[in-house]
C-alpha positions as CSV (number, residue, x, y, z in Angstrom):
1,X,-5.2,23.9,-12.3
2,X,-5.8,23.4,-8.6
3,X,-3.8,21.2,-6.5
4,X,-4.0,17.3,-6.6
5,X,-3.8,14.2,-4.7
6,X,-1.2,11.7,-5.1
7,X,-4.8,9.1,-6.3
8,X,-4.5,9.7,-9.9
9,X,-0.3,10.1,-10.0
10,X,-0.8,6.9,-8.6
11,X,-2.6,4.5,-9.8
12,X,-1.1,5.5,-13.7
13,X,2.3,5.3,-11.6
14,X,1.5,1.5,-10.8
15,X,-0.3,0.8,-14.6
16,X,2.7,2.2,-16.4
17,X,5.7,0.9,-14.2
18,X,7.5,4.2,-13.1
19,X,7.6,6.3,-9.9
20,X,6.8,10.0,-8.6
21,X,9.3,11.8,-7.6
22,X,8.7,13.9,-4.0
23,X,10.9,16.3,-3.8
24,X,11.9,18.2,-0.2
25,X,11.9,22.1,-0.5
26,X,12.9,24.2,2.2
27,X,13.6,28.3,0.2
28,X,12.7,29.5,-3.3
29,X,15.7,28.9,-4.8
30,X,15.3,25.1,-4.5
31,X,11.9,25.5,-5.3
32,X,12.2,27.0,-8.7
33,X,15.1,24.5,-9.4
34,X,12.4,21.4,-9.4
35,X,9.9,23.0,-10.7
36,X,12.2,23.9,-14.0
37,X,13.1,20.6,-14.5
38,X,9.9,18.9,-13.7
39,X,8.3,22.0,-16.2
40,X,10.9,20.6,-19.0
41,X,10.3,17.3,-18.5
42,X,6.8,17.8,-18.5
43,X,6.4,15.3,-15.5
44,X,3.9,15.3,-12.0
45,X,5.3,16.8,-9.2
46,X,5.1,16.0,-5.6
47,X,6.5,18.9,-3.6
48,X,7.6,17.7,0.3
49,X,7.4,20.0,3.8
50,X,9.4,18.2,6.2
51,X,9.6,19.8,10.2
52,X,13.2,21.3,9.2
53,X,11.7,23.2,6.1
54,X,8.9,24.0,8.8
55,X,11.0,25.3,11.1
56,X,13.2,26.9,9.1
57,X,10.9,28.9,6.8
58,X,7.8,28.6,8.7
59,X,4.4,27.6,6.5
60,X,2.9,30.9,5.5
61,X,6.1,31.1,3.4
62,X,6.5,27.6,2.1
63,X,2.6,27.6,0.6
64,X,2.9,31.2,-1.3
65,X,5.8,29.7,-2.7
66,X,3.9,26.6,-3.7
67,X,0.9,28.7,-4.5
68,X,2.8,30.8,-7.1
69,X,4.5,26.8,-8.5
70,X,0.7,25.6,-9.1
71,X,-0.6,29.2,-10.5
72,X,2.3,29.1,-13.1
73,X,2.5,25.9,-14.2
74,X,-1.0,25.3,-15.0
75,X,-0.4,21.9,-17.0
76,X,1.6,20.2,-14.3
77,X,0.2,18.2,-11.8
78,X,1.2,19.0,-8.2
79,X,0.5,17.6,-5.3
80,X,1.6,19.4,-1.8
81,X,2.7,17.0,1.0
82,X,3.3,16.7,4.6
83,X,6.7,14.3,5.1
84,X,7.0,12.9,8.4
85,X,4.2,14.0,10.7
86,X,5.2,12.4,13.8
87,X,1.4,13.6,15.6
88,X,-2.0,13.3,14.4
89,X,-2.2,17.3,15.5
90,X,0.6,17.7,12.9
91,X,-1.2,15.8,10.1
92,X,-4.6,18.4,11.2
93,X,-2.6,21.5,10.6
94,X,-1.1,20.7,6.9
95,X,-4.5,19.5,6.1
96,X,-6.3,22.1,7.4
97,X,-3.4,24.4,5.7
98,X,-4.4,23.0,2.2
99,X,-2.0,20.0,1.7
100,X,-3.0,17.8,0.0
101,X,-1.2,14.4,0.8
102,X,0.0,14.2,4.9
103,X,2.2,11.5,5.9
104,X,1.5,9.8,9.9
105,X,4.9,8.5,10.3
106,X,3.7,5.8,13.9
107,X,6.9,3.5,12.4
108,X,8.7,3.9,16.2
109,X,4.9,2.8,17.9
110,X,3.9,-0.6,18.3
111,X,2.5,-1.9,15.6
112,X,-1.3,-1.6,16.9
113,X,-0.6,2.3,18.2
114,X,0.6,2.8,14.5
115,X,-2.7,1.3,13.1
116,X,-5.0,3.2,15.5
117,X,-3.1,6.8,14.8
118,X,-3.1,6.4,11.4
119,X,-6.9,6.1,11.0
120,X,-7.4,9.1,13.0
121,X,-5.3,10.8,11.0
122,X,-7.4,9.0,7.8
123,X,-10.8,9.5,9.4
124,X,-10.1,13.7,9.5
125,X,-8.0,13.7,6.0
126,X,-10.1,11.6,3.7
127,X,-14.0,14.0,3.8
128,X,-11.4,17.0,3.0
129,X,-10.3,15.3,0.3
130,X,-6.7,14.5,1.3
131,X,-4.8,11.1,1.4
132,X,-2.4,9.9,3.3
133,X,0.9,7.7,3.7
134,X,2.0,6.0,6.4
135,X,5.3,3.9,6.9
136,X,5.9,0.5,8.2
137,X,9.4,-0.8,9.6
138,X,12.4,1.2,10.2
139,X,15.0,3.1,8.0
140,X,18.4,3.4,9.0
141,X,20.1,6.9,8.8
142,X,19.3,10.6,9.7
143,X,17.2,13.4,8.3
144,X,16.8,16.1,10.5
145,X,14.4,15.0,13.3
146,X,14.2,11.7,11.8
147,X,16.6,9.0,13.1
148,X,16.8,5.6,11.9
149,X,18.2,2.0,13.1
150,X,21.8,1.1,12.9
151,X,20.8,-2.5,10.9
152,X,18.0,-2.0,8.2
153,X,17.9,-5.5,7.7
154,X,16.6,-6.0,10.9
155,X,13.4,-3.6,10.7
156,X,12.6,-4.2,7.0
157,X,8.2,-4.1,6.6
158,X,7.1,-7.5,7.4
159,X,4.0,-8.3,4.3
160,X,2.0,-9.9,6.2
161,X,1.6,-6.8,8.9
162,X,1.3,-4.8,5.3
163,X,-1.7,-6.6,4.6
164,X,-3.3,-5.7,7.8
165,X,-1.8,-2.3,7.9
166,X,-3.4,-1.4,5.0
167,X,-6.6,-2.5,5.5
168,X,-7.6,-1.5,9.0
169,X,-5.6,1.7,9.1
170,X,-7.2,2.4,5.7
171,X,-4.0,4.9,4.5
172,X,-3.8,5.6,0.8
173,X,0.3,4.4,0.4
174,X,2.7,2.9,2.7
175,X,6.3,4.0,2.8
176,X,7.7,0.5,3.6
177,X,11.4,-0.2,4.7
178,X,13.1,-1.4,2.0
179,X,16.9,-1.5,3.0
180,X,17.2,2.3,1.7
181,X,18.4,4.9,4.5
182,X,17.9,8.3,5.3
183,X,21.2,10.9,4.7
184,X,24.1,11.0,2.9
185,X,25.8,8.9,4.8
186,X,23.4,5.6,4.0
187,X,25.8,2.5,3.8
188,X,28.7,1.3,5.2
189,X,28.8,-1.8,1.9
190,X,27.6,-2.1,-1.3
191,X,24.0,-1.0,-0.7
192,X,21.0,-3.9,-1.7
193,X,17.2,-3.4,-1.5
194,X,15.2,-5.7,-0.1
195,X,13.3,-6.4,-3.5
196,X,11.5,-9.4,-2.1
197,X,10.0,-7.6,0.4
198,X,8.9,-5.0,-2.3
199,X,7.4,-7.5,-4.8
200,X,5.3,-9.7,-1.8
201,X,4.0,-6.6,-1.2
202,X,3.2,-6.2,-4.1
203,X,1.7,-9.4,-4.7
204,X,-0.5,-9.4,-1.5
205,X,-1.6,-5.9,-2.1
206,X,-2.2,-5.9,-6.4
207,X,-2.6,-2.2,-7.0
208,X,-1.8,-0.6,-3.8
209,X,0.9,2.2,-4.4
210,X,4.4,2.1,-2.3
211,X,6.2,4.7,-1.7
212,X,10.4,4.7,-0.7
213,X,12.5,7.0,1.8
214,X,15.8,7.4,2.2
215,X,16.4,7.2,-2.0
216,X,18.8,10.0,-2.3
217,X,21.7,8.6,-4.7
218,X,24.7,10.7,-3.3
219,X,25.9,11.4,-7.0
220,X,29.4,11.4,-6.7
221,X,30.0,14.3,-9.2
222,X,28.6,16.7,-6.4
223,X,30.0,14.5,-3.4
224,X,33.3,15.1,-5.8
225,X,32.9,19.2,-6.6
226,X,32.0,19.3,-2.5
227,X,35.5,17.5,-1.9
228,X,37.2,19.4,-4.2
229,X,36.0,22.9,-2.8
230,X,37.0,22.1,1.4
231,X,34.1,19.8,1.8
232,X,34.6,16.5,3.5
233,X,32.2,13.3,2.3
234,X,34.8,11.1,1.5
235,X,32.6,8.0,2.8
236,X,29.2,9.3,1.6
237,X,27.3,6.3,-0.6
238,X,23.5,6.4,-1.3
239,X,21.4,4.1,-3.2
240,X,22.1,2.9,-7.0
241,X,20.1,4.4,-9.7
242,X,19.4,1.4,-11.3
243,X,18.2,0.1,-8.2
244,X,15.8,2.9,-8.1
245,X,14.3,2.1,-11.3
246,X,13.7,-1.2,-10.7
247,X,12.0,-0.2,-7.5
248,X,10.2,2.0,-9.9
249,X,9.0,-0.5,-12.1
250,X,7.6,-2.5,-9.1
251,X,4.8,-1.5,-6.6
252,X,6.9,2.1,-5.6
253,X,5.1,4.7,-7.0
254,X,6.7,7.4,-5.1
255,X,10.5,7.8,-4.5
256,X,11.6,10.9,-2.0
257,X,15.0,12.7,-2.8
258,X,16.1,15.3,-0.5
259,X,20.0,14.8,0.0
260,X,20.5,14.8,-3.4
261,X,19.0,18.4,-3.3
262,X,20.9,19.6,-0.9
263,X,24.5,18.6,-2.3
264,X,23.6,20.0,-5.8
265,X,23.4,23.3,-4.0
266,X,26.0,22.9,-2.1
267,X,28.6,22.0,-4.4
268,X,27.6,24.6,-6.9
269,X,27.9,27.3,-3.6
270,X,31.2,25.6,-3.0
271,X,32.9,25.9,-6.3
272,X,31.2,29.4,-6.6
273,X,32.8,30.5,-3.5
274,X,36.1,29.0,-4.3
275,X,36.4,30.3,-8.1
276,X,35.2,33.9,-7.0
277,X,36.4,34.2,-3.2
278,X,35.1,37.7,-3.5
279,X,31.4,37.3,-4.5
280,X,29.0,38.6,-2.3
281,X,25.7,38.7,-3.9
282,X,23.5,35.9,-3.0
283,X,22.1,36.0,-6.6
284,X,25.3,34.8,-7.6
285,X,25.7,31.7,-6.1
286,X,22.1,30.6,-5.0
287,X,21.5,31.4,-9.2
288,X,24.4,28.6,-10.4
289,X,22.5,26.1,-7.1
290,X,19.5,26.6,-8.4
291,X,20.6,25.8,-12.4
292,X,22.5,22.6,-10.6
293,X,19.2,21.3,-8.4
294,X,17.1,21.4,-11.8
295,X,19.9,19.6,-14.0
296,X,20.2,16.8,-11.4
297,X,15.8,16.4,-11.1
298,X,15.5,16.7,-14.8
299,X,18.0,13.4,-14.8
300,X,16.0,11.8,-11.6
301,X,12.6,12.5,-14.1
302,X,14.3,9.9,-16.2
303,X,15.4,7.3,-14.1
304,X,12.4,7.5,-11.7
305,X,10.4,7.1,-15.2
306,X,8.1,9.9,-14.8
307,X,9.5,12.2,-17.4
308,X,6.5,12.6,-20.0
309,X,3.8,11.6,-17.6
310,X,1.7,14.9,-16.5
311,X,-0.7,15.1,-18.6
312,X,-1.9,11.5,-17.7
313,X,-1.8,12.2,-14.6
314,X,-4.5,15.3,-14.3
């Protein structure tokens, strides 16, 4: 089947209480790993470009990747999305590319600069069929290009700017700042979500989907293998799984993981390396990352919710 918007994956997401997982790819091997899972779990797939998987394997290579995903998997729904476009030029290229979903990330703009961006960036996406997110408030953390504030508490969304947000920017979902944060490194305490903020959103937007950065987990059986093999993550904490699923339940309908990606290959690579200090071939180590990255989605599937779910979502 072709590729999807995130409209359909939505609004079941929001009728049957779970979220979509968006998942951050950057090579093949990563790439494969979700799709497995999400292929086994038979559950919709939203496959993320961020400006470090940009940079890193530039476009052309990311979509025939993505191209041969959609062209195999005929029965799984996937939609291809822009994560944090920080320009309206940005959010232009990916849709003229053949994304379909682009995220205008104005969250560091005042509030009206945010509004007016992300309409422009609405007014060229929606007659080409695309949707897009946008995010209000601050996250705390780093991903790549991406840094946050030290005190999430003090930039969580405010509902009442949601309300307005929403309806005169005209976006499709708002990422809204919950209390998560971006990296591996996310709290300092015992992490909370801001679940108020979540449910009067909710409540003064009935039906409009949420979406949640910075929702990595940090298992700590890879934070643990990492340790074991030379790493050094001794304080890394993400945010609680069954925190997730009762974001899930809520108005999120789209939860991005991309740390949690990134330390299942790396731990396998570590303990690889460590176990064999002689191995050489890539296919050797990238081959056990890869098998780790779709173990760990197929269990995100689960507590996300969305394990089951494609074929209502076509």
């Amino acid at each position: 089947m072709p590729l999807v918007n995130t409209k359909k994956m939505f609004e079941m997401a929001y009728k049957h209480g779970y979220a979509v997982g968006a998942f951050n790819v950057n090579n093949m091997e990563i790439t494969q790993g979700i799709v497995e899972a999400v292929a086994q779990e038979k559950a919709p797939l939203i496959l993320q470009v961020s400006r470090g998987a940009r940079e890193y394997a530039k476009n052309s290579y990311l979509i025939a990747i993505i191209n041969v995903v959609v062209k195999e998997n005929p029965d799984i729904p996937v939609v291809t999305h822009l994560d944090h476009g920080d320009t309206f030029e940005t959010c232009k290229q990916f849709v003229d590319d053949g994304f379909t979903s682009v995220m205008f990330d104005g969250s560091a703009l005042p509030f009206k600069e945010n509004i007016a961006l992300t309409k422009k960036v609405v007014q060229y996406a929606h007659p080409r069929n695309v949707v897009v997110e946008a995010e209000l408030g601050q996250l705390g953390g780093i991903e790549e290009h991406v840094v946050g504030v030290d005190d999430v508490s003090k930039h969580l969304a405010n509902p009442e700017q949601a309300v307005e947000f929403v309806e005169k920017s005209g976006c499709d979902s708002l990422a809204v700042a919950c209390g998560t944060s971006h990296g591996a490194y996310k709290f300092k305490t015992a992490p909370t979500l801001a679940f108020d903020v979540i449910q009067k959103i909710g409540e003064k937007l009935p039906g409009f989907p949420l979406v949640m950065h910075g929702s990595s987990s940090v298992l700590p059986e890879f934070r643990d293998l990492i340790n074991k093999y030379g790493g050094k993550m001794p304080a890394a904490m993400g945010v609680p799984e069954d925190m997730i699923t009762r974001a899930a339940k809520m108005a999120i309908c789209k939860v991005n993981i991309d740390t949690d990606l990134r330390m299942a290959l790396t731990a396998k690579i570590r303990q690889v390396f460590a176990e064999k200090p002689g191995e050489f071939d890539p296919r050797k180590y990238l081959g056990p990352g890869r098998d780790a990255i779709r173990e760990m989605v197929r269990h995100k599937l689960h507590v996300l919710g969305c394990a089951g779910k494609a074929a209502e979502c076509l």
